[in-house]
C-alpha positions as CSV (number, residue, x, y, z in Angstrom):
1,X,0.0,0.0,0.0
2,X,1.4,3.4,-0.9
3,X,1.5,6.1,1.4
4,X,1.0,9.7,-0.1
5,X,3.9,11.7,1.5
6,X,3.1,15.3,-0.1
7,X,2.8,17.8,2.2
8,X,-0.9,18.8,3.8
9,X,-1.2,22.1,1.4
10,X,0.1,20.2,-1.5
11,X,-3.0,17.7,-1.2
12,X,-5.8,17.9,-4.0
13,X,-9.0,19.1,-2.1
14,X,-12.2,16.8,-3.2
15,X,-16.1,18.4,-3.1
16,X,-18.8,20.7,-4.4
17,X,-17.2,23.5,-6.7
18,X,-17.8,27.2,-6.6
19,X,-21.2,28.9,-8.4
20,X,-18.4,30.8,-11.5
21,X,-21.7,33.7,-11.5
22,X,-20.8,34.0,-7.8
23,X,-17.2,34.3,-7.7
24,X,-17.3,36.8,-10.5
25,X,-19.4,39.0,-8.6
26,X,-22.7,38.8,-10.7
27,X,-26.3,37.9,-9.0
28,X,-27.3,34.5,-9.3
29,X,-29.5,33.4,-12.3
30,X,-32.3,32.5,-9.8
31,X,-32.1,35.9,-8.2
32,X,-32.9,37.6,-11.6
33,X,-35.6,35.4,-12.3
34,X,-36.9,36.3,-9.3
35,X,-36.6,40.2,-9.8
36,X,-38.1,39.5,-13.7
37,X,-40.9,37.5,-12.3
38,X,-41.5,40.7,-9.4
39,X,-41.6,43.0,-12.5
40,X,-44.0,41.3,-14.3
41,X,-46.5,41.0,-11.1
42,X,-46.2,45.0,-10.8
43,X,-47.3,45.5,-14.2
44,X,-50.1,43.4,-13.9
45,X,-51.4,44.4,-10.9
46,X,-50.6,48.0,-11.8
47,X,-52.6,47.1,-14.7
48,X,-55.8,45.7,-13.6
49,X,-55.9,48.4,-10.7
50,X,-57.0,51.1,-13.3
51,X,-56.8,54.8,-12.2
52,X,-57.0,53.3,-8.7
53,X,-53.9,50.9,-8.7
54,X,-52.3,50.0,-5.6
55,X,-48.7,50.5,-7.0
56,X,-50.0,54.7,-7.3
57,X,-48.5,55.8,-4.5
58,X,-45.4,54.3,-4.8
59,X,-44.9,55.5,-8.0
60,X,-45.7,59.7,-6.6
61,X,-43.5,58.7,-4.2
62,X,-40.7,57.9,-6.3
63,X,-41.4,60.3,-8.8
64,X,-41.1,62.9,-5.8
65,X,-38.0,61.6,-5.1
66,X,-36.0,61.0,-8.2
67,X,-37.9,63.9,-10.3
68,X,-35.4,66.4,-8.7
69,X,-32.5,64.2,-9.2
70,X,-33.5,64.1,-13.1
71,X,-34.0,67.4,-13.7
72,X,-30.9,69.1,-12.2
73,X,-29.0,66.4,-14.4
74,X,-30.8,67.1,-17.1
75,X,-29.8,70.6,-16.6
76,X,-26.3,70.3,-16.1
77,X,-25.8,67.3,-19.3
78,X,-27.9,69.4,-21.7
79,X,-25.4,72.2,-22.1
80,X,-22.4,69.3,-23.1
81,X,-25.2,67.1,-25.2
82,X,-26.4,70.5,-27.5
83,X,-22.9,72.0,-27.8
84,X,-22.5,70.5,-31.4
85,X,-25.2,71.7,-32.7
86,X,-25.1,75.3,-30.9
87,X,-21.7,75.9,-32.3
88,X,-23.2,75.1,-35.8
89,X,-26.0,77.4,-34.9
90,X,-23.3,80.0,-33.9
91,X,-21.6,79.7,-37.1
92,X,-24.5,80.0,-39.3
93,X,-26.5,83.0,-36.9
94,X,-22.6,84.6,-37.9
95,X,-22.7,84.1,-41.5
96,X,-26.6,85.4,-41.1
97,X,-25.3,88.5,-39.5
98,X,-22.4,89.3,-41.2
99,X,-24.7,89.4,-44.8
100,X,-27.9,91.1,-43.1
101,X,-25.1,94.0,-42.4
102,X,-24.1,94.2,-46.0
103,X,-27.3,93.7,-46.5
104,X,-28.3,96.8,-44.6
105,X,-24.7,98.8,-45.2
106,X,-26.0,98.6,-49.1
107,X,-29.4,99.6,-48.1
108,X,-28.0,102.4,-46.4
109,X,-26.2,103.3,-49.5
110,X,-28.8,103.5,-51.9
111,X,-31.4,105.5,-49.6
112,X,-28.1,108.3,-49.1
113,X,-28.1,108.3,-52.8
114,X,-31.4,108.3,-53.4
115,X,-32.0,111.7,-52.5
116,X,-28.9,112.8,-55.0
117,X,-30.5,111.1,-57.7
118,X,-33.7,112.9,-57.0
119,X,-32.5,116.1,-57.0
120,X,-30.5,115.7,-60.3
121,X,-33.5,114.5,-62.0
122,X,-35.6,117.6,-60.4
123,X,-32.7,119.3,-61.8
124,X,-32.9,117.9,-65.6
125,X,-36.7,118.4,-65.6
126,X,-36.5,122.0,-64.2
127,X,-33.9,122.7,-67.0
128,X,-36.4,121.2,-69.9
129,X,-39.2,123.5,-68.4
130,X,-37.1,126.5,-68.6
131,X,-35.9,125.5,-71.9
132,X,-38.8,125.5,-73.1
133,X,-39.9,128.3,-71.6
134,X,-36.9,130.8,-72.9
135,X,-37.1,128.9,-76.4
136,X,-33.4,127.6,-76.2
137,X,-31.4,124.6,-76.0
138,X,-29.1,123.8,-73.3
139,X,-26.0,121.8,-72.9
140,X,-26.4,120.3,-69.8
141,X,-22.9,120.7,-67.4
142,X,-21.8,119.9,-63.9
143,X,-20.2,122.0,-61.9
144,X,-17.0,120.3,-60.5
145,X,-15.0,123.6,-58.7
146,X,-15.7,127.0,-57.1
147,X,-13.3,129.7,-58.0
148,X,-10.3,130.5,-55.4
149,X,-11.1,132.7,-52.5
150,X,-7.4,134.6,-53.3
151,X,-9.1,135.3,-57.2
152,X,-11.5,137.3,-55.3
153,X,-14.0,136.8,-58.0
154,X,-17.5,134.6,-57.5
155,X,-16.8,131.8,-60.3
156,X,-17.4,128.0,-60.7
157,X,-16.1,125.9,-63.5
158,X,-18.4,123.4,-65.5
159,X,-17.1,119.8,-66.9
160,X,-18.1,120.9,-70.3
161,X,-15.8,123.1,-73.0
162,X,-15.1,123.6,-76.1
163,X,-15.5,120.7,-77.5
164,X,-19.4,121.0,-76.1
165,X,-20.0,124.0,-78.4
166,X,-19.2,126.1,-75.4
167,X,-17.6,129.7,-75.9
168,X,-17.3,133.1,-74.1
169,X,-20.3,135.3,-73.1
170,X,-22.9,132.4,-73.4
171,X,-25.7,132.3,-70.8
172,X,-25.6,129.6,-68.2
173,X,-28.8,128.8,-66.1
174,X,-29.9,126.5,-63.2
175,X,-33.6,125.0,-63.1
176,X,-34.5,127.9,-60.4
177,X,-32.8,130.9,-63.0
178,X,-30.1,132.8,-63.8
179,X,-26.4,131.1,-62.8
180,X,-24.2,134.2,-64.4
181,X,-22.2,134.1,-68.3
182,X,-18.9,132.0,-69.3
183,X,-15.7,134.1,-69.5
184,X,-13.3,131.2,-70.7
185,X,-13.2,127.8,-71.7
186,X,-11.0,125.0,-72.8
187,X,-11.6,122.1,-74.4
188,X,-13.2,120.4,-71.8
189,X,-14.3,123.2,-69.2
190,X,-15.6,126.3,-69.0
191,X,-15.2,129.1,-66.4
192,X,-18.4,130.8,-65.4
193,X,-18.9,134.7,-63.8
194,X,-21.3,134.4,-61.3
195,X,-24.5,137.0,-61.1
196,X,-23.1,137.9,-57.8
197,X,-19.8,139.0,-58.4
198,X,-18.9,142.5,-57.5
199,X,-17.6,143.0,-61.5
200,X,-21.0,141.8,-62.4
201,X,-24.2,143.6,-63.8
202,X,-27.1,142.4,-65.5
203,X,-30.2,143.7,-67.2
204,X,-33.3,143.4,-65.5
205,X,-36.9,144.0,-66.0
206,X,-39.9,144.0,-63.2
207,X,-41.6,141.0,-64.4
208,X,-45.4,142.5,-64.1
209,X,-44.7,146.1,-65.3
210,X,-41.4,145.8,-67.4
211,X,-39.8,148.2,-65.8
212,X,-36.2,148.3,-66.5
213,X,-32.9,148.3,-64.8
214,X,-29.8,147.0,-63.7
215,X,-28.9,144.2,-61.4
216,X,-25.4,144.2,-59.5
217,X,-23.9,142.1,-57.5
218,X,-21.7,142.0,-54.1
219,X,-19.5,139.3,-54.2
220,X,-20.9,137.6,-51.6
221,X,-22.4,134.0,-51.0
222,X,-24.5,131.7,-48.8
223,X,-27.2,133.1,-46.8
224,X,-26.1,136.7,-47.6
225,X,-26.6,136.4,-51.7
226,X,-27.2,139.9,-52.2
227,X,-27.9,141.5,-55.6
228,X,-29.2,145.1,-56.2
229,X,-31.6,146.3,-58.9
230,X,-31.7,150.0,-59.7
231,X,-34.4,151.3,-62.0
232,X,-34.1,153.4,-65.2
233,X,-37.1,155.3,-63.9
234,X,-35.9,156.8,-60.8
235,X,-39.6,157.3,-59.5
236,X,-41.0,154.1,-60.0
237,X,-41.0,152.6,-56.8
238,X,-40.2,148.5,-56.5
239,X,-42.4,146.6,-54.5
240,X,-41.1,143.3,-52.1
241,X,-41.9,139.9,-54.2
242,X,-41.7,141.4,-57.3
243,X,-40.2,138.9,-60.2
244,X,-37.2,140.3,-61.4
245,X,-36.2,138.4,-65.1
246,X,-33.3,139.6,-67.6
247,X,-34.4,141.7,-70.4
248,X,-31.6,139.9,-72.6
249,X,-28.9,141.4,-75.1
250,X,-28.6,141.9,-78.6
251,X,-27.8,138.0,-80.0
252,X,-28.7,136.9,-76.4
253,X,-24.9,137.4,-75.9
254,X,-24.2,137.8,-73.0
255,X,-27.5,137.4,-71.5
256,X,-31.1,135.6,-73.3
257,X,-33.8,137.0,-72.4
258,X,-36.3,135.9,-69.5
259,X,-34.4,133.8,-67.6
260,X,-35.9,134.3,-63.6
261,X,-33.2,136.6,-61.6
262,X,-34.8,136.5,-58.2
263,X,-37.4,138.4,-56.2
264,X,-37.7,142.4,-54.5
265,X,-36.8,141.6,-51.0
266,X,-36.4,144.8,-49.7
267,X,-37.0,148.6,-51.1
268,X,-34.8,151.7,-50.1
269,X,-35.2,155.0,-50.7
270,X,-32.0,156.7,-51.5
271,X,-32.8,160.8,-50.3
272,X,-29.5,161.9,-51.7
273,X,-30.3,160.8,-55.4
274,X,-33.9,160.8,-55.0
275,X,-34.5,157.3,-55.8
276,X,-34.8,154.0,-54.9
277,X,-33.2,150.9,-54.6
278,X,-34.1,147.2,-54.2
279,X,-32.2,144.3,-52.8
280,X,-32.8,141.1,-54.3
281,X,-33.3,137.6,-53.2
282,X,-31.6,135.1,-55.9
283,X,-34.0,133.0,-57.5
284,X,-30.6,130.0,-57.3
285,X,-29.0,128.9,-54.5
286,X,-25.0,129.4,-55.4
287,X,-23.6,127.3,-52.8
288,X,-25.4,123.9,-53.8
289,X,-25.0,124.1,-57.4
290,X,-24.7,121.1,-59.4
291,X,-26.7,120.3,-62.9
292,X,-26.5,123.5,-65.3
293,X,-27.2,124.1,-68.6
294,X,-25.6,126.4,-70.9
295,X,-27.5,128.6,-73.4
296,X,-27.3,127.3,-77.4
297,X,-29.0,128.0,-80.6
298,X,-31.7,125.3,-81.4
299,X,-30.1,122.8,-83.6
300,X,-26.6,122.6,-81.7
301,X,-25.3,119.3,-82.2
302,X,-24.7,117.0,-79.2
303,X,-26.2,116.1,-76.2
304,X,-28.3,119.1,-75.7
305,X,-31.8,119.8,-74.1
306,X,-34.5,121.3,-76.2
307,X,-37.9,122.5,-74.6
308,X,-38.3,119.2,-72.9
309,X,-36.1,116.5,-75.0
310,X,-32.8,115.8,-75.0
């Protein structure tokens, strides 16, 4: 008989084997079973029990408790779950802004210029109306410089020459009346003697009685335009909102005839010379000139207006 002489802890241990589910820490298969079989009871008592089910309370109960817990993690995930999709949004609310600006910058734009474009047509038409009206064409010119304070002259020079049919001593209106005459030009501009230049003088006639005279200027600008008329007839006495027009020269050189001057605005009587004197208010606004024409025969080749064409 052989004796086994291996030491007691080297000796192969006989019997029942561990559950493996229960050494690796999961429940046992009859515990889950149970728990299933648990679940299913709930449900159907739950069910049958109507609006009036036992398992009611338990289920306020729990929703009391764990409500809370779900919404304040609800609140803190929900920020890291929609941050995809709110830096897309971000991206394309950018892109939405940045082209609603240009959008709005171009808008901006075209209302500014809107009123330009308005007043250069009001312009154009006002010149055809008075082109008609003084039965002349026009070459129509902008004006694109004042004269120099240090010329001490009142002159603006027109984007026209020339090579317009422009020359010296031709007339040169706005839509609201008489601008003043040209006094040079080159090819491609012409140099303009304002109505109230100091150097200047103009016929004029009282546009309801034709009385005549002579229309000077001061050499001034802005709000203190200031032109003079002095009557031939030294006892006629001018009265304030009188029309004042030109009477017009021989050839309408310098000067066509009835082209609007400006209005009486004021009378004085001069004691020393026993006569009387009228200021007048321009009928054009010098500092905010723009669209001109310049007086031509009918028939003058080129762009020119005629009596309501051009």
């Amino acid at each position: 008989m052989a004796i086994d002489t291996r030491p007691p802890s080297q000796v192969r241990r006989t019997g029942t084997s561990r559950d493996p589910e229960r050494d690796s820490g999961r429940p046992a298969r009859s515990l889950v079973v149970a728990l299933v079989l648990a679940s299913a009871a709930l449900m159907v008592v739950d069910k049958a029990g109507g609006d009036g089910s036992p398992v009611d309370p338990v289920r306020r109960v729990v929703g009391e408790v764990v409500g809370p817990v779900q919404a304040g993690v609800s609140t803190v995930v929900r920020p890291l779950v929609d941050l995809p999709g709110a830096l897309r949004s971000n991206g394309s609310l950018r892109d939405d802004v940045s082209r609603l600006e240009a959008e709005n910058a171009d808008l901006r734009n075209q209302l500014g210029k809107a009123g330009y474009d308005d007043q250069r047509l009001a312009d154009l038409e006002g010149l055809r109306a008075l082109s008609g009206d003084i039965g002349y064409a026009l070459v129509p010119a902008r004006v694109i410089a004042i004269g120099a304070a240090q010329s001490f002259s009142s002159t603006i020079t027109l984007d026209a020459g020339s090579d317009a049919g422009l020359r010296p001593d031709m007339t040169v209106i706005a839509a609201a009346g008489l601008v003043g005459r040209i006094t040079s030009v080159t090819a491609h501009t012409a140099t303009v003697l304002l109505i109230v230049d100091d150097t200047s003088s103009v016929g004029g006639r009282i546009g309801d009685n034709q009385e005549l005279g002579f229309v000077r200027g001061h050499g001034t600008l802005g709000t203190d335009d200031r032109l003079e008329l002095e009557l031939a007839d030294r006892n006629v006495v001018p009265k304030v909102g009188q029309q004042i027009v030109t009477w017009g020269s021989e050839g309408g050189s310098p000067y066509v005839a009835g082209v609007p001057i400006g209005t009486v605005g004021k009378v004085y009587e001069s004691l020393r010379e026993t006569s009387y004197r009228a200021v007048i208010t321009p009928a054009v606004d010098f500092t905010a000139l723009d669209l001109v024409g310049v007086v031509v025969p009918y028939g003058t080749q080129g762009r020119v207006i005629e009596g309501g064409t051009q």
